[in-house]
C-alpha positions in Angstrom: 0.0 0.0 0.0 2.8 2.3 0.8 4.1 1.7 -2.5 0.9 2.4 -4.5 0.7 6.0 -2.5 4.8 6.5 -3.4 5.6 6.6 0.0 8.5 4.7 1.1 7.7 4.6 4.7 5.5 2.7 6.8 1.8 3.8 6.9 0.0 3.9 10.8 -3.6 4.1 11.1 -5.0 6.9 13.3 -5.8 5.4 17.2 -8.5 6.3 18.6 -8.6 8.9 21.8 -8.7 6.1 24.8 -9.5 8.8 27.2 -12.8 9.7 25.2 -14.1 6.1 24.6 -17.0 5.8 27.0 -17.3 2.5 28.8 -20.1 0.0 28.1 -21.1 -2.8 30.2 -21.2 -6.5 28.9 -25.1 -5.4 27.6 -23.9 -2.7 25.6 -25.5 -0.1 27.7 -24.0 2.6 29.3 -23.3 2.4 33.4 -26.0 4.8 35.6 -24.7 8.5 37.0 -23.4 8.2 40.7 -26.1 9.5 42.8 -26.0 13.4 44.6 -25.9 13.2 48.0 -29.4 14.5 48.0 -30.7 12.3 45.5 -33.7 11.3 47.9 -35.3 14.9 48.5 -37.2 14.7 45.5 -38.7 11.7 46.9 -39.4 13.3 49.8 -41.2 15.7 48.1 -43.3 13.6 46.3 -44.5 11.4 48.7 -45.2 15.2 50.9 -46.9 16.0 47.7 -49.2 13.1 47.6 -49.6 13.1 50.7 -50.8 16.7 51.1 -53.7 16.0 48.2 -55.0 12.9 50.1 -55.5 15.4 52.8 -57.0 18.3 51.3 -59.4 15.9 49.1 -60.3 14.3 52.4 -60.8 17.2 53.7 -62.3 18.9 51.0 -64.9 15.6 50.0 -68.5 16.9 51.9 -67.8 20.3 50.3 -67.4 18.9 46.3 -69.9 16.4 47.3 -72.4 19.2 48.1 -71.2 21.3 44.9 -71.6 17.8 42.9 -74.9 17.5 44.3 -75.7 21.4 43.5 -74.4 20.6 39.8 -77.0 17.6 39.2 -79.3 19.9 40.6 -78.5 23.1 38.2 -81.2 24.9 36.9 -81.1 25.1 33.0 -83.0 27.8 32.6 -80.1 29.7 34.1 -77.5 28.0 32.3 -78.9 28.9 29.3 -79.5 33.1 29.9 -75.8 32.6 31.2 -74.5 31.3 27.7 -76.8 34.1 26.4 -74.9 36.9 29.0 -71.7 35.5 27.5 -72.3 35.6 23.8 -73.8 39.4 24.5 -70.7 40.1 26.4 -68.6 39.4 23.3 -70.7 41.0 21.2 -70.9 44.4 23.1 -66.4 44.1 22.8 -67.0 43.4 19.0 -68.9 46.4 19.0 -65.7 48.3 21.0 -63.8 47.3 18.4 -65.6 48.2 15.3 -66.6 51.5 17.0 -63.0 52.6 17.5 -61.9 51.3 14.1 -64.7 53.3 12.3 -62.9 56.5 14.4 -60.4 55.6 12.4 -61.5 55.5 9.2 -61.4 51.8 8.5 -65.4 50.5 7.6 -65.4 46.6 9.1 -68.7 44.5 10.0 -69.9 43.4 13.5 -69.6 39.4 12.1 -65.8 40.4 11.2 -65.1 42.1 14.4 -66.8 39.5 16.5 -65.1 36.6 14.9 -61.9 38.4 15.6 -63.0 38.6 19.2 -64.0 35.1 19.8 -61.0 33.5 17.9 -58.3 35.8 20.0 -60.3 35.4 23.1 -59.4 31.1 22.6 -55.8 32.2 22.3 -55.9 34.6 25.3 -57.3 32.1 27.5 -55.6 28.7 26.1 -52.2 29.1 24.8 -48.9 29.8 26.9 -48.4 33.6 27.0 -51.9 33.9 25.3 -52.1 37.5 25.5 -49.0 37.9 23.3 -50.7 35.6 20.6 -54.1 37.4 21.0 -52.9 40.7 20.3 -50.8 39.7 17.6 -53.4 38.1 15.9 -55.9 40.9 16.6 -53.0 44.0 14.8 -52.8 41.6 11.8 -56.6 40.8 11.1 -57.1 45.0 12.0 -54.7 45.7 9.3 -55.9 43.4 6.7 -59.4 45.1 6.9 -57.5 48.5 6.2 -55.5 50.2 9.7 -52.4 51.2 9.1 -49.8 50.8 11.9 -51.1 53.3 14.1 -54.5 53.1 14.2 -54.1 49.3 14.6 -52.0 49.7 17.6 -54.4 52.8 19.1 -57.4 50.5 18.7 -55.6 48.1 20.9 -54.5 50.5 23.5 -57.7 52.5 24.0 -60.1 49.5 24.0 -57.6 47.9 26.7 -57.6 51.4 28.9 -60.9 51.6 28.8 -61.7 47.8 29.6 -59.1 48.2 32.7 -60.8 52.0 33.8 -64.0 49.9 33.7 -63.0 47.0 35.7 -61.6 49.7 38.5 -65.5 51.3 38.5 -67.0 48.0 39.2 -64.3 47.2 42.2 -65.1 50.5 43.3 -68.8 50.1 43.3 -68.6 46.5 44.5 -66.6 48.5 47.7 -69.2 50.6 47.9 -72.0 48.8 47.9 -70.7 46.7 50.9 -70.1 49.6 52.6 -66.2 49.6 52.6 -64.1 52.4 52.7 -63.1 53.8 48.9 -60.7 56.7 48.8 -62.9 59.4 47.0 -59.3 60.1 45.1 -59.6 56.8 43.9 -63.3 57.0 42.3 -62.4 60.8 41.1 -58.8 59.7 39.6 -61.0 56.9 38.0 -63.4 58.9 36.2 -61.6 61.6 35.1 -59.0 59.0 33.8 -61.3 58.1 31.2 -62.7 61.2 30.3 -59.4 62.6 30.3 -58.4 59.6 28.1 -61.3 60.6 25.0 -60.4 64.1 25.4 -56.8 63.6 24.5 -57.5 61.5 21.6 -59.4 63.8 20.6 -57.2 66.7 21.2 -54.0 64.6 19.6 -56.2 63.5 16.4 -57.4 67.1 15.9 -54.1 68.7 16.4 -51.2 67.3 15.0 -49.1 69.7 14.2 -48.8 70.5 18.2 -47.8 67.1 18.8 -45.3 67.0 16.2 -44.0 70.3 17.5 -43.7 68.7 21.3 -42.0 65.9 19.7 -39.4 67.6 17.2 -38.3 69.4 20.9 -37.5 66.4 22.4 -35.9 64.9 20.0 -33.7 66.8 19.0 -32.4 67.3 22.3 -31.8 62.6 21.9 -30.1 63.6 19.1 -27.7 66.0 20.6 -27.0 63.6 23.3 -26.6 60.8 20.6 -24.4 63.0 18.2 -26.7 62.6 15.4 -28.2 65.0 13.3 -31.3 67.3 15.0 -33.7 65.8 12.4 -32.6 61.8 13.0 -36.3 60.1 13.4 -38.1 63.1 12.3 -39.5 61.3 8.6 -41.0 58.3 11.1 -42.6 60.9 13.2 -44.3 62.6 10.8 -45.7 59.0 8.8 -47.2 58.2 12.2 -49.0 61.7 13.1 -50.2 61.2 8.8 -51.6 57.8 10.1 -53.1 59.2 13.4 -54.6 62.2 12.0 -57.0 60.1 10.3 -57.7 59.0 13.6 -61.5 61.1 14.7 -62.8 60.2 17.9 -66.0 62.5 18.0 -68.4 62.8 20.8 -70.8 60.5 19.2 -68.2 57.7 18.3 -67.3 58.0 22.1 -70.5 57.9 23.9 -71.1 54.7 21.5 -67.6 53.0 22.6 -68.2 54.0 26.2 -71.6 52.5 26.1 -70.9 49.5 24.1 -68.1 48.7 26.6 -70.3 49.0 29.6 -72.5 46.5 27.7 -69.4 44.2 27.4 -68.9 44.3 31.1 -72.3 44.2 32.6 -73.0 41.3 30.5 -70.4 39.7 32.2 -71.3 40.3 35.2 -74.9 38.9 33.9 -73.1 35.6 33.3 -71.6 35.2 36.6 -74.6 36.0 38.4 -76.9 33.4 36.3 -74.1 30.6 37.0 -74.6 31.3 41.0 -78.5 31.3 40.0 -78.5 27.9 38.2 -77.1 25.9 41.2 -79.6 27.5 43.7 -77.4 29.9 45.0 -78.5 34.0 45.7 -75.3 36.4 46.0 -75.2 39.7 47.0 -74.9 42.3 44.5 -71.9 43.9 46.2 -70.1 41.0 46.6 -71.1 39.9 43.1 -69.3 42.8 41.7 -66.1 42.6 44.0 -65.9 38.3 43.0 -65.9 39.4 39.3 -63.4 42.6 39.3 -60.9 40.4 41.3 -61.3 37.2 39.2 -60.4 39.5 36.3 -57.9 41.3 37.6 -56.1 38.0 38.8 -56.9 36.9 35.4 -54.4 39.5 33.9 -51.7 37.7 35.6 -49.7 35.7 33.6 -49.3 32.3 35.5 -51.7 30.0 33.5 -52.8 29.8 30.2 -56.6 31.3 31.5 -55.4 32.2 34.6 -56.4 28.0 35.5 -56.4 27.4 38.8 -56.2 31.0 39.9 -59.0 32.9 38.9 -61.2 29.8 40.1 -59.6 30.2 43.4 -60.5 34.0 43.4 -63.8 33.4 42.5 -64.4 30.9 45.0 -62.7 32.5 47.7 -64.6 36.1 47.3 -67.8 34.6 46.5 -67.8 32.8 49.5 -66.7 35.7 52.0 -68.1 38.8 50.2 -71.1 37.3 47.9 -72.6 35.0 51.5 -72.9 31.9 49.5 -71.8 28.7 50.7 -68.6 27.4 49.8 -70.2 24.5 47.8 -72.3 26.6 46.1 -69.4 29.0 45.2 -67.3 25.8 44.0 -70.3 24.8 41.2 -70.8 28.4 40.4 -67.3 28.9 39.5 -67.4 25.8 37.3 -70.2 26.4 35.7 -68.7 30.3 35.0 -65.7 29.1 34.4 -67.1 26.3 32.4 -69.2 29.1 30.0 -66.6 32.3 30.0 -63.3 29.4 30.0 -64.2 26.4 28.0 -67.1 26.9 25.5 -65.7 30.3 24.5 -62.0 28.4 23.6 -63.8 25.9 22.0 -66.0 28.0 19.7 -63.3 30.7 19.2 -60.8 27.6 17.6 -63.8 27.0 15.7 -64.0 29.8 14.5 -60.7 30.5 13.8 -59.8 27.3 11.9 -63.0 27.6 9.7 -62.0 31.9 8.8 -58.6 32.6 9.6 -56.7 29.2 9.2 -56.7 29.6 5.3 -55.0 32.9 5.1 -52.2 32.4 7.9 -49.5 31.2 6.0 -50.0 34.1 3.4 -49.1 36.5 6.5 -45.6 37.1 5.2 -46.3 38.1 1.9 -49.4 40.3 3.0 -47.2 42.2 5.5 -44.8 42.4 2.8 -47.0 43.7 -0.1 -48.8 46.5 2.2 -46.0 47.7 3.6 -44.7 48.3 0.6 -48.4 50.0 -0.7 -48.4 52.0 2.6 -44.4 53.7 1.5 -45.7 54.1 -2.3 -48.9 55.9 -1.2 -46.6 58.4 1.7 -44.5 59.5 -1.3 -47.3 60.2 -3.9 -48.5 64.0 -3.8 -51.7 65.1 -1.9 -54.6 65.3 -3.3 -55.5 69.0 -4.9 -58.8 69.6 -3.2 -61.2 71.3 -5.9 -62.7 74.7 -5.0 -66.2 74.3 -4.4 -66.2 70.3 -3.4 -65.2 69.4 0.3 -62.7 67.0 1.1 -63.8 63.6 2.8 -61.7 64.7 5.9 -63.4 68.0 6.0 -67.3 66.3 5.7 -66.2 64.4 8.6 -65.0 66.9 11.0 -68.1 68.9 9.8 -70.1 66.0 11.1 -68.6 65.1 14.5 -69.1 69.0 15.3 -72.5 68.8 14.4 
């Protein structure tokens, strides 16, 4: 072989690394890890673990057998006007939504919006980091119907303000109906929070040039600090005041989000109440409303896909100490709200979203792509020349909302 390669010398194959070889037994298999010293804690734990469950379901057994018992009993009646309270609840968000897109100039349906709602509602409350996934989903559909960027985005933000300003009122009222103790600067910050908040859209949509002013102060002063030129950013500013003066939240288009949103929430609170009606059970109002604001705000947390586990525990927890029900009754009323608001709204909003929105997903590259690329050809075309005589579509609708 040596001679075939023209080398005269002798040729050694490679050895292989000795001190990398790992050793097998006579199976073939490859000997066990040593042990930790604390190898047994996890034992430990385990058997503490099961041990601790035996206890509390021992404990726990008259109360679920009472609930069980309160379950066979349920009233359907009930059950059904608190599938109904649901589906209304939902209906009176699509509305948020549509309201506050129409403010901005983009036309969608209440079937559109609601679908949206339902579908991004399962991912909310089933999916690991739901929320992320819900309003991801929610931006995309908004700009397929027609947002651009920024009115997409503000459509998110107010309807979420305004959800969380309404959840505070309903704590507060719940505390005030059972004759607790609410800081008047608490209900006063509240209210004028969200009146403050329509005013300043309103203000901001109307007056862009202020805003840009504000902003073209500030940053230029980044820049300096950066060493970049005083009109670094400026071009992005301006596309997004463009995109928010389309933005016209009038008095009407307000008093119709703010209504449709108390509509969203009452609802809900129509739901819970008819699940503690359809196993026999009669809450207080006050406590009612103080069981729902905590189970939602707990909700917001993000420790369970749903807040599983957690929100129940809330719910049965504050309906049994502030609603005076039972805690078997408060155990099958939570399952049976949990069961309406949880599991049949997943259920119908994957439904849903596989039958409308499953088609389209894997063309959301391309879409993003293409009206991107729309969005940058239409910023650099000249404005319209507004014909003496004829009114612009922008002016008609400022003559409107003043009206």
């Amino acid at each position: 072989m040596s001679e075939v390669l023209g080398y005269a010398g002798q040729v050694v194959a490679p050895q292989p690394d000795r001190s990398e070889v790992v050793p097998h037994t006579s199976e073939g298999s490859t000997p066990d890890r040593p042990r930790g010293r604390f190898w047994w804690v996890k034992w430990v734990a385990g058997v503490l673990l099961v041990a601790l469950l035996v206890a509390e379901g021992v404990y726990l057994w008259p109360r679920l057998h009472e609930s069980w018992i309160a379950l066979s009993e349920i009233h359907w009646g009930w059950l059904a006007a608190c599938i109904l309270a649901q589906a209304v609840s939902l209906s009176g968000y699509g509305r948020v939504q549509k309201q506050l897109l129409r403010a901005g100039g983009v036309a969608v349906s209440q079937r559109k919006s609601v679908s949206v709602v339902y579908a991004s509602t399962a991912m909310a409350v089933t999916l690991p980091a739901g929320q992320v996934f819900s309003t991801a989903f929610t931006y995309r559909e908004t700009r397929r119907w027609g947002a651009s960027p920024v009115v997409a985005s503000w459509q998110l933000a107010i309807s979420g303000v305004i959800a969380g300003i309404g959840l505070a009122l309903i704590g507060v009222g719940g505390a005030l109906l059972v004759g607790g103790s609410v800081s008047p600067f608490t209900l006063t910050f509240s209210i004028a929070g969200l009146i403050a908040l329509i005013f300043a859209v309103r203000y901001v949509s109307a007056h862009p040039n202020s805003i840009e002013a504000a902003v073209r102060w500030a940053l230029v002063r980044v820049n300096a600090m950066r060493n970049k030129p005083a009109d670094t950013g400026m071009s992005t500013v301006r596309e997004m005041l463009q995109q928010l003066e389309s933005v016209q939240l009038g008095k009407r288009d307000g008093a119709i989000t703010l209504g449709w949103s108390a509509v969203h929430r009452v609802a809900d609170i129509a739901c819970l109440a008819a699940a503690c009606y359809a196993i026999g059970a009669d809450p207080a109002l006050s406590g009612l409303l103080i069981a729902f604001a905590a189970g939602k705000a707990v909700a917001t947390i993000p420790l369970a896909p749903g807040g599983l586990v957690f929100v129940d525990a809330t719910l049965i927890a504050t309906l049994t100490t502030a609603a005076g029900i039972s805690a078997s009754q408060a155990v099958a009323a939570a399952f049976v709200y949990r069961g309406v608001s949880f599991i049949l709204v997943a259920m119908v909003g994957w439904i849903v979203f596989l039958f409308l929105f499953r088609r389209h997903q894997h063309e959301d590259l391309e879409f993003d792509v293409e009206l991107e690329r729309s969005e940058q050809r239409a910023l650099h075309e000249p404005p319209a020349v507004e014909i003496e005589g004829l009114e612009s579509p922008k002016g008609e609708r400022q003559r409107r909302e003043n009206n």
